[in-house]
N, C-alpha and C positions, 0 to 999 in steps of 0.2 A: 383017209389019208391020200396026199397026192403021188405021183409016180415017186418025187423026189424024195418021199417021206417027210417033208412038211404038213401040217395040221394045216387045217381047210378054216375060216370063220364058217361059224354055222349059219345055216339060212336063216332065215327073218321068216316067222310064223304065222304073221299076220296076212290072212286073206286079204288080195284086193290090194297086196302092197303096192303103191308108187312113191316110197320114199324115193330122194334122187342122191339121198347118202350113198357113200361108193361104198361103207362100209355095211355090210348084212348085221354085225355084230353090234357095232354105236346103235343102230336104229331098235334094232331088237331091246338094248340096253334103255332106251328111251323109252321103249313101250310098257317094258316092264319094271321100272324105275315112279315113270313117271306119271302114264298114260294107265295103263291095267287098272293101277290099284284104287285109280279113283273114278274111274268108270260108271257113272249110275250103273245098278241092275238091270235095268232095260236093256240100255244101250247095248251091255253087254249078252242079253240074250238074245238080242236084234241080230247083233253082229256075228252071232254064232249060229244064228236061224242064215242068214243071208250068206255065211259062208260054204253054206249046201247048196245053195242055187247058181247054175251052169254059168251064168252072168257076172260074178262074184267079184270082179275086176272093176266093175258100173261103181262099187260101192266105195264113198268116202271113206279112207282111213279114221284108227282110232286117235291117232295122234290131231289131225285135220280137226274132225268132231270133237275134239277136246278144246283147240282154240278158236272154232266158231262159238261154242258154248260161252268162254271165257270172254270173247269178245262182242258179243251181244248184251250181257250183264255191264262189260264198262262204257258202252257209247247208249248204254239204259233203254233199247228197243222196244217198243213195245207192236209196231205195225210193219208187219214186215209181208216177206215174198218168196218163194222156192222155185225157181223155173228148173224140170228136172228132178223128178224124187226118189224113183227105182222103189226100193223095199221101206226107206224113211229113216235108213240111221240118221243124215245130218240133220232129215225133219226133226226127228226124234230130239236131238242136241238141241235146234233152235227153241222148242215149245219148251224145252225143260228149263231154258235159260229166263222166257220173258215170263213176267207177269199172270197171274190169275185171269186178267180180264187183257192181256195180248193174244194177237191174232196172225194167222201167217195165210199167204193165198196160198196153194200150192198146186201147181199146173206139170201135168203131164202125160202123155199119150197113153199108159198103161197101167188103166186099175190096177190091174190082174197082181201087178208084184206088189203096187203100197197096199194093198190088201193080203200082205205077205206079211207085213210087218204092223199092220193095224191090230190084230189083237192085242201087241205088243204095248203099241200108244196105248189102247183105249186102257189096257192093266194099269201103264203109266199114272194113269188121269189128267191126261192133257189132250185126249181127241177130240175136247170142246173148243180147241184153241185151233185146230186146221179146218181149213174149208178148202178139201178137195175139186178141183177141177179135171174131169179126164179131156186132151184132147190138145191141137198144134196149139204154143200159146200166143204166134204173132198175131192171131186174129182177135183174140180178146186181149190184148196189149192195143191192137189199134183203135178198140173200143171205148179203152180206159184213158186212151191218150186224148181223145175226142171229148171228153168228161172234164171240161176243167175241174173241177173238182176235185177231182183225184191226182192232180200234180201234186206234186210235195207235199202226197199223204203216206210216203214208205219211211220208213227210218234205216231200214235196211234191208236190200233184195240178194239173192244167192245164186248165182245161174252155175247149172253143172248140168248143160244136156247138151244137144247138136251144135257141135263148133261152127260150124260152116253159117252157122247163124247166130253167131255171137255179136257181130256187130250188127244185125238187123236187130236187136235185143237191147243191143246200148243206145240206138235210135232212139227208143223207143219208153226205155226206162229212165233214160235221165230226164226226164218231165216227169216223173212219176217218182224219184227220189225225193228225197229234201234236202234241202242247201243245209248243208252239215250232215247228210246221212249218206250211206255206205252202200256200194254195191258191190259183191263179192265173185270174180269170176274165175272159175276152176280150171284146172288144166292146161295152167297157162305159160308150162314149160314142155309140157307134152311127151313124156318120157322121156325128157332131155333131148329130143331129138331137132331140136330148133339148131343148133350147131354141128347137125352130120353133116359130112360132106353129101355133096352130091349122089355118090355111088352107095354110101354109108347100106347094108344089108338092114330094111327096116319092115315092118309088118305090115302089111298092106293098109289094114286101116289106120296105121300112122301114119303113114304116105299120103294117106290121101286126105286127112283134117291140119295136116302141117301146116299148111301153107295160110291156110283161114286161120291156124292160130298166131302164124307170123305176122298176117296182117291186122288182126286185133290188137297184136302188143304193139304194132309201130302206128295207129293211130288213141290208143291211148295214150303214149307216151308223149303226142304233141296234142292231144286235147284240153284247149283251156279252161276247162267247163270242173273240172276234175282235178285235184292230187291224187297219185297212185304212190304203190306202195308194192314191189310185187317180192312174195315170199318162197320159199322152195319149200314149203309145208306142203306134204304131199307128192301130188305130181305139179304145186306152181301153183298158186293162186295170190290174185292179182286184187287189191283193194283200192277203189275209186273213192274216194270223200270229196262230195260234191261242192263247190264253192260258189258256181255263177249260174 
């Protein structure tokens, strides 16, 4: 109870929460309404293995993994990409959504945690459908770009790693999309902190990715290459459908 003796909403119990609802109570109500109950098993032991680990904030909400899953199945992916994976919940989401014989890249500096959530996959029966990469991935993005071949061979890519290198990212995968396929980029409201004032009291490492995520959302939003779509799922994420 508060001094006043007014009742508090309770908090939101979801690890890793960036909902950017003001309300703790709506979001909880959505998770447990709508999101929990249909949860793969996986998913949800992922989510509860990952919500031990010190990091636990890296990790894609349940709510987010809910509608990448959902929206994988309706634009019918089958080739897609993960820049960014941490432990593999939203891996986990994509592989469960495509196809027997779909496939995802998945690039990221540190085994050590998708090997957190790999036994999880492999229980899944979908660890046939990732091909792990450990390591920075602009430099095998510059590889692939160099590959004609590989241009508009994705149908859909998901980037949730180093803002600051978000647009050396969109470089680089819009040749690597397909004209009608989807690139998904997270965090694209930044704990809401894209509207603080200047002095606004913010956490250092928001302080210091703000400003690469202000400048990704103002050259997306005049990129003619693209339709965007950007949603407050989460902490913000931003959908490109590529047109030109």
């Amino acid at each position: 109870m508060a001094a006043t003796g007014e009742a508090q909403p309770a908090k939101h119990q979801e690890v890793g929460h960036k909902s950017l609802l003001q309300s703790d109570a709506l979001y909880q109500y959505i998770l447990e309404t709508s999101v929990y109950p249909r949860e793969p098993e996986p998913m949800k032991e992922l989510r509860e293995v990952t919500a031990k680990h010190p990091w636990n904030l890296m990790t894609t909400s349940a709510d987010e993994g809910q509608f990448l899953n959902m929206l994988l199945k309706l634009i019918n992916a089958k080739n897609t990409m993960e820049i960014g994976v941490y432990t593999g919940y939203s891996l986990l989401s994509t592989a469960l959504a495509l196809p027997e014989d779909g496939k995802i890249l998945a690039l990221d500096i540190n085994r050590e945690n998708y090997e957190i959530g790999l036994p999880i996959i492999e229980k899944a029966g979908v660890a046939h459908k990732i091909d792990f990469r450990e390591g920075p991935a602009l430099p095998l993005l510059d590889e692939m770009v160099n590959d004609v071949k590989l241009h508009g061979s994705f149908d859909f890519i998901f980037v949730d790693a180093d803002k600051d290198n978000y647009l050396n990212y969109h470089k680089r995968l819009i040749d690597l999309i397909k004209i009608g396929g989807v690139i998904g980029y997270d965090n694209t409201l930044w704990n809401g902190s894209l509207v603080a004032p200047p002095d606004a009291p913010l956490r250092k490492y928001v302080r210091y990715y703000r400003d690469f995520v202000l400048e990704l959302n103002k050259a997306l939003a005049v990129d003619p290459r693209v339709e965007i779509c950007q949603l407050p799922v989460g902490d913000g994420i931003t959908l490109c459908r590529r047109i030109s």
